[in-house]
Backbone as ProteinMPNN parsed JSONL, in Angstrom:
{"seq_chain_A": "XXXXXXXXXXXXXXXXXXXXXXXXXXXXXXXXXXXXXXXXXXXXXXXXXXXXXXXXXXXXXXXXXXXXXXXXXXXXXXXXXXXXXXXXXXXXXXXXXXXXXXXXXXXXXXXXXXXXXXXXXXXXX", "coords_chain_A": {"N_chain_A": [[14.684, 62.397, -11.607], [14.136, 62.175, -14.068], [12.145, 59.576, -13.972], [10.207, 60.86, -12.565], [9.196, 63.296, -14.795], [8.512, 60.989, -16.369], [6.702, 59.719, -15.109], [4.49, 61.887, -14.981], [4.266, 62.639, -17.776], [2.358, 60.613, -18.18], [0.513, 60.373, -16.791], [-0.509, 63.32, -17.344], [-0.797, 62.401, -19.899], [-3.47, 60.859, -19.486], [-5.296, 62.336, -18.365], [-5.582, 63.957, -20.036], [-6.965, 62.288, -21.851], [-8.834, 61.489, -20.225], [-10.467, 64.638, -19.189], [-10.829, 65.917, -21.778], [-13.056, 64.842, -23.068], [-15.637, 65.833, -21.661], [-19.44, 65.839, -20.519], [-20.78, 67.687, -21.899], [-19.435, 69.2, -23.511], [-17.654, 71.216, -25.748], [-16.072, 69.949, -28.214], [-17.263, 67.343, -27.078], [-19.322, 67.431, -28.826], [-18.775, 68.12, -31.356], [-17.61, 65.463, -31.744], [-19.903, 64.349, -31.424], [-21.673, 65.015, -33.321], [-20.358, 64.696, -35.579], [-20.016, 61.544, -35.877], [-22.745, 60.987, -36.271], [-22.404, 61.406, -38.85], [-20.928, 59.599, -39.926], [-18.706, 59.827, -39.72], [-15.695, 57.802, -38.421], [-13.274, 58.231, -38.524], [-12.624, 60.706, -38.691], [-13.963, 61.695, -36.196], [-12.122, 60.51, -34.406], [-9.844, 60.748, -34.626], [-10.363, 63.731, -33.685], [-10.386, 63.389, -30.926], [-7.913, 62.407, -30.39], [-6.607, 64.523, -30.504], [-7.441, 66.595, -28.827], [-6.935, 65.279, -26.361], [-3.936, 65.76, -26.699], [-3.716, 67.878, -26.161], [-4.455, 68.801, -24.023], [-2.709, 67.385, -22.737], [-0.785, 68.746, -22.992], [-1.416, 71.214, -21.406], [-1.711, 70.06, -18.471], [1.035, 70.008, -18.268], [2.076, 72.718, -18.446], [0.285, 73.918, -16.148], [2.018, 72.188, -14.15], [4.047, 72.892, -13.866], [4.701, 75.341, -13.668], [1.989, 77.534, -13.378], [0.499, 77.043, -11.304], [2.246, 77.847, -8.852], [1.625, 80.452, -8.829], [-0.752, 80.64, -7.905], [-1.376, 82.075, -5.497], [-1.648, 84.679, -5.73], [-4.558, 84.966, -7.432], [-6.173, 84.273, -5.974], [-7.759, 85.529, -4.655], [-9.269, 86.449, -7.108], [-10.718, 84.229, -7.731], [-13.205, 83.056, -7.987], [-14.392, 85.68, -9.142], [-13.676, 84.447, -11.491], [-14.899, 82.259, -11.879], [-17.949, 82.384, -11.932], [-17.966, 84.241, -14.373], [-16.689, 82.449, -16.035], [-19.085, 80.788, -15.916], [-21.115, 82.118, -16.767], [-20.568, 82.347, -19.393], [-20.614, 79.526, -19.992], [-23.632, 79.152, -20.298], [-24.264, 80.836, -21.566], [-22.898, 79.859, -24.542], [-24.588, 77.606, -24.268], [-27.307, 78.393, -24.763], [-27.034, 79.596, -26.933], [-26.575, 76.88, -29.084], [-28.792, 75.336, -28.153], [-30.492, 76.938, -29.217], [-30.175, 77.069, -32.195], [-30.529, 74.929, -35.489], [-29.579, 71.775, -36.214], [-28.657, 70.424, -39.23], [-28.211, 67.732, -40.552], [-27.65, 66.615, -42.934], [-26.734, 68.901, -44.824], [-24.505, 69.147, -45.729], [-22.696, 68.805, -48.865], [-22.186, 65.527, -50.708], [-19.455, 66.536, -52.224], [-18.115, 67.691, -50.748], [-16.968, 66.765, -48.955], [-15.103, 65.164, -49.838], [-13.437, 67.087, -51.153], [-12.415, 67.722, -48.652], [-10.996, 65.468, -47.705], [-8.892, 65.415, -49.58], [-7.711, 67.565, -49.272], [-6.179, 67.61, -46.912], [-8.054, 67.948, -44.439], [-7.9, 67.222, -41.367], [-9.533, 65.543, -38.222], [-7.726, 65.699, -36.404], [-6.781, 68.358, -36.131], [-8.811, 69.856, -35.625], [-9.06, 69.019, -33.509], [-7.166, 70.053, -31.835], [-7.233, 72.276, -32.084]], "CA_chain_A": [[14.131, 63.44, -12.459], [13.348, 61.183, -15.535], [11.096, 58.792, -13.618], [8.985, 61.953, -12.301], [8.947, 63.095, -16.058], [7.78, 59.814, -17.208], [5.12, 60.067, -14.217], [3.997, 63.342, -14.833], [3.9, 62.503, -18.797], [1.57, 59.322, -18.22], [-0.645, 61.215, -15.792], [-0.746, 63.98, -18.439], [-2.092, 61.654, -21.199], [-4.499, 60.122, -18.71], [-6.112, 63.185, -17.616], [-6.24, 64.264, -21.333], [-7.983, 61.448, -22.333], [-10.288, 61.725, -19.52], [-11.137, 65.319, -19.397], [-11.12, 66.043, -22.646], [-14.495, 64.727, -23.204], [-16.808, 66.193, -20.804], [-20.134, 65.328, -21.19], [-21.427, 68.92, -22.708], [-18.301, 70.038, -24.144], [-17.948, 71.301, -27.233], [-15.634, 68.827, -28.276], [-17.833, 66.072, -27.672], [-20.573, 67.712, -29.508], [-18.296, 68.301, -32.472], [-17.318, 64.139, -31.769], [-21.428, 63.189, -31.928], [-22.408, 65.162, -34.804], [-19.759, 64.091, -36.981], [-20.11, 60.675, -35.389], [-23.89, 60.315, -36.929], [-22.488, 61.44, -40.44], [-20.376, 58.575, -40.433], [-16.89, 59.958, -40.294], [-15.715, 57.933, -37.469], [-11.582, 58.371, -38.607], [-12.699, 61.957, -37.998], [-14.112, 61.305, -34.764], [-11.304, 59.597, -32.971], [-8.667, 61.952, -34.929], [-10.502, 65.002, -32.982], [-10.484, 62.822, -29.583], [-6.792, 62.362, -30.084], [-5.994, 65.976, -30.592], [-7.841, 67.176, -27.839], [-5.966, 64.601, -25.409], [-2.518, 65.76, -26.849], [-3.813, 69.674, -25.915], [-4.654, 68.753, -22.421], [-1.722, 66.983, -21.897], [-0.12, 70.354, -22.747], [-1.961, 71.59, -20.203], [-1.282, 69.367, -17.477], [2.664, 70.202, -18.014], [1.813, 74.199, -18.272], [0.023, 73.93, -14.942], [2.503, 71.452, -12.902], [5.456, 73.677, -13.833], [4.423, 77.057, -13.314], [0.671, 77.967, -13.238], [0.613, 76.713, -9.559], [3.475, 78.631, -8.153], [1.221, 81.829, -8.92], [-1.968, 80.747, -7.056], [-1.815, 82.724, -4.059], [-2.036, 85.999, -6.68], [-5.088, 84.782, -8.223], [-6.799, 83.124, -5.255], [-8.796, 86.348, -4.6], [-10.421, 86.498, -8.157], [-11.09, 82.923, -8.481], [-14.829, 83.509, -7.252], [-15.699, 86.27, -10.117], [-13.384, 83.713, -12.709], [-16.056, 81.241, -12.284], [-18.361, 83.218, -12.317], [-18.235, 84.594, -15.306], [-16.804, 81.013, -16.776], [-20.546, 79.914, -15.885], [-22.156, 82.948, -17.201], [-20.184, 81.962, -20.532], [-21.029, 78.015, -20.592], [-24.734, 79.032, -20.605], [-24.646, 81.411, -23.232], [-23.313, 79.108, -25.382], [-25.404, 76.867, -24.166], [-28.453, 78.682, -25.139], [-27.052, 79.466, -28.114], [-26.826, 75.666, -29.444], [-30.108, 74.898, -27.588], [-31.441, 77.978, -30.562], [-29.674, 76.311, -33.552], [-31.209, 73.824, -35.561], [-28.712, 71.255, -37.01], [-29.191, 69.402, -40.374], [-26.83, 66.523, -40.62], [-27.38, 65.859, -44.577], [-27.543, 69.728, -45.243], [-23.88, 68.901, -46.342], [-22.876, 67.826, -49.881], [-20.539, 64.759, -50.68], [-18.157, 66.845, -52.808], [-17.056, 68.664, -49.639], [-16.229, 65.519, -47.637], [-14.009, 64.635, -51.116], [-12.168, 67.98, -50.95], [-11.888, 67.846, -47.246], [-10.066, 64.695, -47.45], [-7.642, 65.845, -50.687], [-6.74, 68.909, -48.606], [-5.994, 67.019, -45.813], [-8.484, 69.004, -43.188], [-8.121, 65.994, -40.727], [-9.914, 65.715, -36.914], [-6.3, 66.097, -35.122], [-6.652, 70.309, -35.932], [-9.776, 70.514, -35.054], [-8.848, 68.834, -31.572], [-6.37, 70.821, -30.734], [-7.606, 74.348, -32.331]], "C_chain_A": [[13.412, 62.833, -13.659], [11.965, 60.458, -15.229], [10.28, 60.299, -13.53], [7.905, 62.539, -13.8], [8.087, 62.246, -16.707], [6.04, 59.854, -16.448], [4.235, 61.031, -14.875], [3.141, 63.223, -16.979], [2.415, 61.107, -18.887], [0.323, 60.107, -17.353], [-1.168, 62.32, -16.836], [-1.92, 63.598, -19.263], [-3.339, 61.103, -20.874], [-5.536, 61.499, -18.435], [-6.582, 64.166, -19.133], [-7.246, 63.517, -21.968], [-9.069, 61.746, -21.618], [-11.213, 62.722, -19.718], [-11.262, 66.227, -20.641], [-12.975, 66.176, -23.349], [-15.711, 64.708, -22.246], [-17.947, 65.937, -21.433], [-21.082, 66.397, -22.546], [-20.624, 69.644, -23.406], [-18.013, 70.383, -25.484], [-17.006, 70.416, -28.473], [-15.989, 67.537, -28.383], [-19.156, 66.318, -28.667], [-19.863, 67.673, -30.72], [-18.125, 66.433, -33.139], [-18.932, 63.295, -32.39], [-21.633, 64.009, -32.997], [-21.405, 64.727, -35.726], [-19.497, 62.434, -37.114], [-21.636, 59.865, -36.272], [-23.698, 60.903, -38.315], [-21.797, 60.325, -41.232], [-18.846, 58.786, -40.326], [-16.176, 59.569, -38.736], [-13.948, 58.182, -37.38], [-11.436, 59.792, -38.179], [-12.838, 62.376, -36.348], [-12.683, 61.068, -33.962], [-9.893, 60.689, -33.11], [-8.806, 62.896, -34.003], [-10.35, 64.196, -31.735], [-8.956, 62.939, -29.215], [-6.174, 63.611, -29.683], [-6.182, 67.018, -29.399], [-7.208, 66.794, -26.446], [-4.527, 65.061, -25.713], [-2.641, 67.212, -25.914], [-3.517, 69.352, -24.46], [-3.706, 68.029, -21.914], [-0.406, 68.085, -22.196], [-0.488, 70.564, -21.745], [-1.804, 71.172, -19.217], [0.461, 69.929, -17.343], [2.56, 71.852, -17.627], [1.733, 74.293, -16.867], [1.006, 73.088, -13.677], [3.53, 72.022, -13.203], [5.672, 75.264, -14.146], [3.362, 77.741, -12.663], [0.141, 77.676, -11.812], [1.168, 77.44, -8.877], [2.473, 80.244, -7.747], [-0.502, 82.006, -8.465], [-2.475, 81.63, -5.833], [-1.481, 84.501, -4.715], [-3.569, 86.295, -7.031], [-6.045, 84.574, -7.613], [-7.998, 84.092, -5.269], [-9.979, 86.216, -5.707], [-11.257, 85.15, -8.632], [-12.556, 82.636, -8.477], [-15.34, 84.518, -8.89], [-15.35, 85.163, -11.535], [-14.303, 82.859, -13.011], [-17.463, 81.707, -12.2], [-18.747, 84.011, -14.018], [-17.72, 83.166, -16.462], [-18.297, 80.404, -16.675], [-21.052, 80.713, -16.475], [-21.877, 82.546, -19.327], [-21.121, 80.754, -21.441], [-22.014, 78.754, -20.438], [-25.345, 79.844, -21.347], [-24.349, 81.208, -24.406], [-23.983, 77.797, -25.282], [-26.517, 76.868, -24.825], [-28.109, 79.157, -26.834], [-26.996, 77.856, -29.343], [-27.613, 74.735, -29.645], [-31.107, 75.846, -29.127], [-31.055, 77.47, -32.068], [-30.017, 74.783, -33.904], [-29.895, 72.94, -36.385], [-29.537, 69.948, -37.796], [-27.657, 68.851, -40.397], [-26.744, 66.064, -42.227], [-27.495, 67.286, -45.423], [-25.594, 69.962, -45.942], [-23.19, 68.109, -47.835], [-21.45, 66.914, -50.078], [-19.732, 65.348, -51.149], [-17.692, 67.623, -51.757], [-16.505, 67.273, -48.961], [-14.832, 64.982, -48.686], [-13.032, 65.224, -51.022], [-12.059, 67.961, -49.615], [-10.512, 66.983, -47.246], [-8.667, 64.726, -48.632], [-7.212, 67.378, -49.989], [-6.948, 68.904, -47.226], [-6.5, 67.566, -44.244], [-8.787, 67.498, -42.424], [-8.791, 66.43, -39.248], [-8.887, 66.395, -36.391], [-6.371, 67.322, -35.077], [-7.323, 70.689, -35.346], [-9.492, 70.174, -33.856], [-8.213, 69.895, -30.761], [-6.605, 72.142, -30.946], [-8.53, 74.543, -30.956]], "O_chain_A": [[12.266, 63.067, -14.043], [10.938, 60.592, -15.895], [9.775, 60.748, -14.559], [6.695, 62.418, -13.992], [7.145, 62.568, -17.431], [4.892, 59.95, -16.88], [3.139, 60.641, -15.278], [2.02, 63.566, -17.354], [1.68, 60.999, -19.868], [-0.831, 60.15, -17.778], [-2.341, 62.179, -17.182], [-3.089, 63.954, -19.412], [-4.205, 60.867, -21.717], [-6.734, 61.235, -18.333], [-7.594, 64.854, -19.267], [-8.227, 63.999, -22.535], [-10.112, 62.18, -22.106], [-12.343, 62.503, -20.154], [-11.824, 67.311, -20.482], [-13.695, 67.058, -23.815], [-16.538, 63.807, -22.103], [-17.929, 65.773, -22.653], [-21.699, 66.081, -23.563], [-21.004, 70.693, -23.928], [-18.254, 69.53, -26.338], [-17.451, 70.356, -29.62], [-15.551, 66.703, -29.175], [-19.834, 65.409, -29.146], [-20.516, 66.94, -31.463], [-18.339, 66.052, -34.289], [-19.16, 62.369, -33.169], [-21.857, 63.256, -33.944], [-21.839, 64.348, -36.813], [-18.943, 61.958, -38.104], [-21.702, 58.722, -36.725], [-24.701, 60.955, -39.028], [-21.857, 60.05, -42.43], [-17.973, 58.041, -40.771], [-16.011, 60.455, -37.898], [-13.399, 58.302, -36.285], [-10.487, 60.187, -37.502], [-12.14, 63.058, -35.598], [-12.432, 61.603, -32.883], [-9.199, 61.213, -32.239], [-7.807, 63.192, -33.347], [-9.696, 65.092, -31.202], [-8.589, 63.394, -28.132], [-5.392, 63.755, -28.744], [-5.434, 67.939, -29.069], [-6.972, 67.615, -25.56], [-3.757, 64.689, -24.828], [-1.778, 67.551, -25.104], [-2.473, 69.628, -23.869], [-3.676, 67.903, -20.69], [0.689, 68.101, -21.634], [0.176, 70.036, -20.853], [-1.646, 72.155, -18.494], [0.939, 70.2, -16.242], [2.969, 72.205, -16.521], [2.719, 74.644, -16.218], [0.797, 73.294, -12.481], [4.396, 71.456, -12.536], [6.52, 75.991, -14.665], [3.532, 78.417, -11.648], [-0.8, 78.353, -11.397], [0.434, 77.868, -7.986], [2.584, 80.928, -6.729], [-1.246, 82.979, -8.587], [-3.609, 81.799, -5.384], [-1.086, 85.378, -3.947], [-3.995, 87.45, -7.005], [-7.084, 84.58, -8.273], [-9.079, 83.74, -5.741], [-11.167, 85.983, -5.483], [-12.101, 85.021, -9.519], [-12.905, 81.724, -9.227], [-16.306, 84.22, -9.593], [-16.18, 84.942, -12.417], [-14.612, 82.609, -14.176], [-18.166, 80.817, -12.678], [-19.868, 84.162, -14.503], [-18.314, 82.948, -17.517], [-18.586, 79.492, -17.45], [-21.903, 80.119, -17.138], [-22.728, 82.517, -20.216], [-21.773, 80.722, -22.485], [-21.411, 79.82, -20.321], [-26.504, 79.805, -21.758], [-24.893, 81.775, -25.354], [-23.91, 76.973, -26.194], [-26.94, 75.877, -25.421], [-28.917, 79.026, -27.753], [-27.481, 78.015, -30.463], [-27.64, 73.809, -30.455], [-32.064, 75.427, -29.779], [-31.862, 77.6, -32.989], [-29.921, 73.788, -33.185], [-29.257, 73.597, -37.207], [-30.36, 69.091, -37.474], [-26.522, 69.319, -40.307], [-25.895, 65.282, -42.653], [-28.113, 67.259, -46.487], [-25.421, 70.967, -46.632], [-23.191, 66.878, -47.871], [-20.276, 67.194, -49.834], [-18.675, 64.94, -50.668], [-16.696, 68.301, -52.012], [-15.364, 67.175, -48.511], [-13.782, 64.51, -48.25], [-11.921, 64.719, -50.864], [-10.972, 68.517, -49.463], [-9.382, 67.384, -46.966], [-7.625, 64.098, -48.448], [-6.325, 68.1, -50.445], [-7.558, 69.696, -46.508], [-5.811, 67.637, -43.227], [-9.696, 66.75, -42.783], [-8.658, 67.621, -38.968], [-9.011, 67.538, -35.95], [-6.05, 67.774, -33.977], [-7.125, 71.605, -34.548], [-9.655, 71.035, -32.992], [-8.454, 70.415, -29.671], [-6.272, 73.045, -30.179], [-8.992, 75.649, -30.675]]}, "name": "protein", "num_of_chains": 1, "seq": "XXXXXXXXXXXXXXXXXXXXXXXXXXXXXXXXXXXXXXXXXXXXXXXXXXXXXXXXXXXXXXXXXXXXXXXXXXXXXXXXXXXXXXXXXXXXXXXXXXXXXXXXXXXXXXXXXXXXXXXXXXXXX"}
């Protein structure tokens, strides 16, 4: 039982790390723009946070969320479905937004870091 555990936890963190950062995800977009402002302790903080989530997720799904597939199987067709109709409306919304990378001033990056708004929240929010 432990070994499986340990398995299951290592596989977890692996598959967090991995899919975490898809290549269009909003996650890694949050990773490159704050990446070319310089904040790379921010950066790796949100990378971490996002790997801890998804290795939630991995445990969620291998100890329940499976069991209840043959409920679900029917709708899984309009779920993606409308998961695609999603990604490409915020797609197009991102594609319509112009981003300024210096349209921030240093006294926010000052109070950010005295009221400890670190990457790790944003990962996992």
């Amino acid at each position: 039982m432990l070994e499986s555990i340990i398995t299951l936890s290592v596989v977890g963190f692996i598959a967090g790390v991995v899919f975490s950062m898809p290549v269009a995800g909003p996650v890694s977009i949050i990773i490159v723009s704050k990446a070319f402002e310089g904040k790379l302790r921010f950066c790796s903080r949100t990378a971490i946070g996002a790997a801890i989530v998804e290795f939630i997720y991995v445990f969620i799904v291998v100890y329940g969320i499976a069991a209840l597939y043959a409920y679900y199987r029917p709708a899984i067709p309009y779920l993606l479905l409308t998961g695609g109709l999603f990604v490409i409306f915020v797609g197009l919304r991102i594609m319509k937004r112009k981003i300024d990378f210096h349209s921030e001033e240093f006294g926010n990056v000052i109070t950010d870091k005295i009221e400890n708004r670190g990457g790790m929240r944003t990962g996992i929010v």
